[in-house]
C-alpha positions in Angstrom: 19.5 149.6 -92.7 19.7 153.1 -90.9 23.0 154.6 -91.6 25.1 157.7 -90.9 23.1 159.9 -93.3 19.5 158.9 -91.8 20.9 160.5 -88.2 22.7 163.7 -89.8 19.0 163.9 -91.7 17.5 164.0 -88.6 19.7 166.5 -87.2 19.5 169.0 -89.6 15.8 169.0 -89.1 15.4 169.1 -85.7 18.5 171.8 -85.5 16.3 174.0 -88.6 13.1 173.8 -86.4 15.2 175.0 -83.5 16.6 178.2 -85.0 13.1 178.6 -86.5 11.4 178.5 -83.4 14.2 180.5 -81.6 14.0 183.2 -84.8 10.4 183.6 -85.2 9.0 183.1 -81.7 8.2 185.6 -79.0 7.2 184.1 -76.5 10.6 183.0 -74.0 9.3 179.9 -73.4 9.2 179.3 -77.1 12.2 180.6 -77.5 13.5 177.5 -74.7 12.4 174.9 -76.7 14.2 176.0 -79.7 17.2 176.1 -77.9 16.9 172.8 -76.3 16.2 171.2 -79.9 19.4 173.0 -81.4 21.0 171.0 -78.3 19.6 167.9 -79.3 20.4 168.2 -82.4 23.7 168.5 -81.7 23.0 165.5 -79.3 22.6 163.0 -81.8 25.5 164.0 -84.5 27.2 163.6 -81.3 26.5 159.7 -80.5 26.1 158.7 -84.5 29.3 160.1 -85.1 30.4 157.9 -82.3 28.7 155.0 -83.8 30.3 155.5 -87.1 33.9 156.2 -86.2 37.2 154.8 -84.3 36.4 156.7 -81.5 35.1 155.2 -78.8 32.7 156.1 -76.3 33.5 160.1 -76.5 30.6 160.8 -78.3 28.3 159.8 -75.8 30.4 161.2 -73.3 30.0 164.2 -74.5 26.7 163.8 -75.2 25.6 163.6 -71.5 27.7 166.9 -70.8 25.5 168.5 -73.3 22.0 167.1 -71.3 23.4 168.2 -68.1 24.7 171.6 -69.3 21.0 171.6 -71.2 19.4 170.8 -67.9 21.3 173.6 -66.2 20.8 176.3 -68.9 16.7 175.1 -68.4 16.6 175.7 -64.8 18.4 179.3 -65.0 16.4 180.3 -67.8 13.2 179.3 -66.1 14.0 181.4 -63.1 15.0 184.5 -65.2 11.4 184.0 -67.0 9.2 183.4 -63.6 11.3 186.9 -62.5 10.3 188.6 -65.7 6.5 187.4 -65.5 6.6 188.7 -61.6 7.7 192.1 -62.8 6.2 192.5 -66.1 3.4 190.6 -66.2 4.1 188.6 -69.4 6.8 186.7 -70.9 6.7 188.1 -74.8 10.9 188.6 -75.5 10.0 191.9 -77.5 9.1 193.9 -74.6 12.0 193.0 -72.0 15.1 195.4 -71.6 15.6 195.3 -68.3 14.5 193.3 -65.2 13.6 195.8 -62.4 9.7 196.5 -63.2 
């Protein structure tokens, strides 16, 4: 039987490989994803802890608020990368310190 631990397991892996990928990488699109799994990390301590407790449906509830903050954060992010590629010419993290080109 899966319990509590087998979700927090998960979570702690995927939440490492995000603030790896968000550490170690360069590239901003990299960078994204890390993010994103740190979010869904997050995601699922979220709905097992829901699962596992008194509480209700708040978990969850707060777990969509997450995907549609995540969602947002994606599209801004995305637009703020396409502007830096149009201006610079490449999306490495290192070399950005400003916007205008």
């Amino acid at each position: 039987m899966i319990g509590l631990e087998h979700y927090l397991i998960i979570s702690a892996l995927l939440f490492s490989l995000g603030i790896l990928a968000v550490s170690t990488r360069r590239n901003a699109i990299s960078v994204l994803m890390g993010v994103e799994l740190i979010l869904n990390a997050g995601n699922i301590n979220l709905v097992a802890f829901s699962k596992y407790s008194d509480i209700g449906l708040n978990g969850q509830v707060f777990a969509l608020f997450v995907i549609v903050l995540a969602a947002a954060e994606a599209a801004v992010a995305l637009a703020i990368v396409l502007n830096i590629y149009r201006n610079h010419h490449t999306v490495t993290v290192d070399r950005m310190d400003s916007l205008s080109g």
